[in-house]
N, C-alpha and C positions, 0 to 999 in steps of 0.2 A: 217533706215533699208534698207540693199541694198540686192537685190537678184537676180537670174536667174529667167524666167519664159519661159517655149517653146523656141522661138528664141530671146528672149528680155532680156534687163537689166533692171531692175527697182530699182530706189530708191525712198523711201518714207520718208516724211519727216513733223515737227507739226513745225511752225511758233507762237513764240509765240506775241501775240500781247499785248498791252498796258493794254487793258482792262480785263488779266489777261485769255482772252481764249487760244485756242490754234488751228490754223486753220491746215487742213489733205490738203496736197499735195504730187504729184505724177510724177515724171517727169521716163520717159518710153524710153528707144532708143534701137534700132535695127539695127545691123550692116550691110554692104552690103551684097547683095544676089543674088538671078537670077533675083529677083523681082525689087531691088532698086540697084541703080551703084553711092549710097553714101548711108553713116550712115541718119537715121532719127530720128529725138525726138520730142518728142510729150509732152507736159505739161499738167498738171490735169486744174492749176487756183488752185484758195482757192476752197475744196469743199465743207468744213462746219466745222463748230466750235465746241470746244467739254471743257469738262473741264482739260481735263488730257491731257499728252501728248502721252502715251498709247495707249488712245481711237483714237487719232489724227490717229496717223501714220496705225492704223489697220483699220480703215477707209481706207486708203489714199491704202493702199497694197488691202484692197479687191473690192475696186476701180478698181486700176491696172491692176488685175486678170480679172475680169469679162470685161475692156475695150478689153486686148489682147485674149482674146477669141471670142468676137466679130470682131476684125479685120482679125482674119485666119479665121471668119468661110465662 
């Protein structure tokens, strides 16, 4: 799942692994600005396992959300 959010691009994304879960990540970048004089990205990590892939990546997005709200605030 890829989106806009504020100033940012995010995509979210469910890793499936072996053992049949499926881990929520989130990889975040932000293009230059007055702020930064290069693109930044920023990565979730695994941030937790789920059974579906669904549940993954809506994880991994209201992750995202709630990270880049904390970074402008």
């Amino acid at each position: 799942m890829r989106f806009d959010y504020k100033a940012f691009h995010i995509d979210c994304t469910a890793r499936h692994d072996e053992d049949g879960g499926y881990y929520a990540h989130a990889r975040i970048t932000r293009s230059p600005d007055d702020h930064a004089a290069h693109m930044e990205v920023f990565e979730s990590g695994d941030l937790d396992v789920f059974t579906s892939e669904w549940d993954a990546v809506h994880c991994a997005r209201a992750w995202a959300i709630e990270w880049c709200d904390e970074a402008l605030a």
